[in-house]
Backbone as numpy.savetxt, mean C-alpha at the origin, in Angstrom:
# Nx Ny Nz CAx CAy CAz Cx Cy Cz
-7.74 -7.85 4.32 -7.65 -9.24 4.71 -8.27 -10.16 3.68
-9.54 -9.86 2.92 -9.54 -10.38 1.65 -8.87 -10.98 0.47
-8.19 -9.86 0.51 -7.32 -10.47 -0.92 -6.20 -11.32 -0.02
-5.57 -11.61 0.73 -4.56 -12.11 1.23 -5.14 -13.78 1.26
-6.44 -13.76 1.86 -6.99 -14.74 2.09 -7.95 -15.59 0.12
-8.06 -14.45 -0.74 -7.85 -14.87 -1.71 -7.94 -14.31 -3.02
-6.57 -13.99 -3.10 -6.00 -13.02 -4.09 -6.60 -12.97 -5.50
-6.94 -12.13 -6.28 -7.53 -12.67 -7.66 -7.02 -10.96 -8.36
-6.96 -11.51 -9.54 -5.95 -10.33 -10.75 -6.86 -8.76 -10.83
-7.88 -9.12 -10.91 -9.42 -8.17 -11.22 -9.54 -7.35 -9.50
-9.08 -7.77 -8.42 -9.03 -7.50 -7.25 -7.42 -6.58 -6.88
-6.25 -7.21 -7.69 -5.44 -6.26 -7.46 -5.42 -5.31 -8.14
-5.98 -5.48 -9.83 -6.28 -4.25 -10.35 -7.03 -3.13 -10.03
-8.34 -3.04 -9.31 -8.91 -2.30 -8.95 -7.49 -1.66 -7.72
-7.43 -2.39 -6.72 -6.32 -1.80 -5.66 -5.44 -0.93 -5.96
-4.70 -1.59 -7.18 -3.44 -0.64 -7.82 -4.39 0.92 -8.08
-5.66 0.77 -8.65 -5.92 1.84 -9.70 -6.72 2.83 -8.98
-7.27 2.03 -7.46 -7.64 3.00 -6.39 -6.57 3.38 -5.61
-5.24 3.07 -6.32 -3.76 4.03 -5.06 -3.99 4.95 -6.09
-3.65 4.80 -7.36 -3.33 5.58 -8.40 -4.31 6.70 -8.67
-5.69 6.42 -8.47 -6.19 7.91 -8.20 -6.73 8.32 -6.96
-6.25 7.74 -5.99 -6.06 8.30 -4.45 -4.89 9.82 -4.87
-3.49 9.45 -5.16 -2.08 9.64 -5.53 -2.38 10.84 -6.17
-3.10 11.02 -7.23 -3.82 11.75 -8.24 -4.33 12.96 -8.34
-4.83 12.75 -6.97 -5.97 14.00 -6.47 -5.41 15.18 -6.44
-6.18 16.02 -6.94 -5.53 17.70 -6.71 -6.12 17.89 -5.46
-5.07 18.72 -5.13 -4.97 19.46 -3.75 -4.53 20.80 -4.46
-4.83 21.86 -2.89 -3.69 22.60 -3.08 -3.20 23.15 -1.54
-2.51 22.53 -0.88 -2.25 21.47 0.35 -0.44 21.54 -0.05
0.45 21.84 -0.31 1.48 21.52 -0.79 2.03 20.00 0.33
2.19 20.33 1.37 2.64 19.66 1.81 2.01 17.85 1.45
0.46 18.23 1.37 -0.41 17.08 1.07 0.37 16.76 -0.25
0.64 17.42 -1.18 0.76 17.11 -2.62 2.42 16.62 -2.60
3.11 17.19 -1.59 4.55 15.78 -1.80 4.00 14.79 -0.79
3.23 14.66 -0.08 2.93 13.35 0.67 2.52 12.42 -0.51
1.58 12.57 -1.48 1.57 11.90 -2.36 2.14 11.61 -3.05
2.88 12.54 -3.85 4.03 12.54 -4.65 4.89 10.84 -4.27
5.34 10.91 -2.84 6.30 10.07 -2.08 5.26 8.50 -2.17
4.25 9.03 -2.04 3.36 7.63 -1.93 3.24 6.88 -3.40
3.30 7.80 -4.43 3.37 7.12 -5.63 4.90 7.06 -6.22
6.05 7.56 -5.66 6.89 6.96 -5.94 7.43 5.75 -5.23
6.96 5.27 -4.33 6.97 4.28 -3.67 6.09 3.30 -3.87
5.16 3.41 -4.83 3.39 2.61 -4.71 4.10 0.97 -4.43
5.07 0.82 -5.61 5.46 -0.78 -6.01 5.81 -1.36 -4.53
6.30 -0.82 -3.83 7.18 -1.26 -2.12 5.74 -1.24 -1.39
4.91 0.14 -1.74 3.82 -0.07 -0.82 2.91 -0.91 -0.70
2.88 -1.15 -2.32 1.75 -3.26 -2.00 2.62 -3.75 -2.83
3.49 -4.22 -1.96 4.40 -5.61 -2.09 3.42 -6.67 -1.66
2.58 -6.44 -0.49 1.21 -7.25 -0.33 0.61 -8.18 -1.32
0.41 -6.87 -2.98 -0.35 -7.68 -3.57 0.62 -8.60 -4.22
1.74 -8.69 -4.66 2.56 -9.98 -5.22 2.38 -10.56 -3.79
2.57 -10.92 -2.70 2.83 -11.56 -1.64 2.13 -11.53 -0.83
0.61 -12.31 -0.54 -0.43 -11.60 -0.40 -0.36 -12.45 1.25
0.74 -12.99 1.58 0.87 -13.85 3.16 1.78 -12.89 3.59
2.30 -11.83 3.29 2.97 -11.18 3.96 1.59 -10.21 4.66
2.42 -9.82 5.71 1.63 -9.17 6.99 1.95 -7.43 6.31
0.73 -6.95 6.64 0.42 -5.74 6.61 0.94 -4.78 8.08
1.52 -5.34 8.41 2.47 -4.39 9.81 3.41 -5.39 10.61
3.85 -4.67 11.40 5.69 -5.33 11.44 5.38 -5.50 12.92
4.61 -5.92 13.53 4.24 -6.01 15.03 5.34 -6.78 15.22
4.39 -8.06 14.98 5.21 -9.30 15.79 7.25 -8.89 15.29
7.66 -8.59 14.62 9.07 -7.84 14.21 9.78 -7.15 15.50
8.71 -6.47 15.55 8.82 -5.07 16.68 8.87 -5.52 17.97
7.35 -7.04 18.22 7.89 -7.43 19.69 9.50 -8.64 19.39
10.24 -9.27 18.87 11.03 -9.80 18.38 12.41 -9.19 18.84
12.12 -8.00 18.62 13.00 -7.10 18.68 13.30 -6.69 20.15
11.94 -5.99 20.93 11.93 -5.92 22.51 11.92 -7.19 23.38
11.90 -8.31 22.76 11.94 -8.96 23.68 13.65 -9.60 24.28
């Protein structure tokens, strides 16, 4: 909720570079190690956040939109 509320370059860098060695980590977990795999081929979609830092971090209100 920080950065959304006020985004700064030095703040998404750290973010990006704590997915990137989250992503990183040895395992030996296979299944763990394509879960990551998938998470870093996706990283750019996964913080779309940080270019767009008013977009919502979950699709609630979407979801009630939808059921109602």
């Amino acid at each position: 909720q920080t950065y959304s509320k006020h985004p700064h370059p030095t703040t998404r860098k750290r973010i990006e570079a704590d997915c990137d060695h989250f992503c990183n980590g040895q395992t030996e977990w296979i299944a763990l190690k394509k879960g990551l795999d998938k998470i870093k081929t996706y990283k750019d979609e996964l913080l779309i956040c940080l270019n767009y830092p008013a977009t919502p971090l979950h699709n609630n209100q979407s979801e009630r939109d939808i059921r109602e």
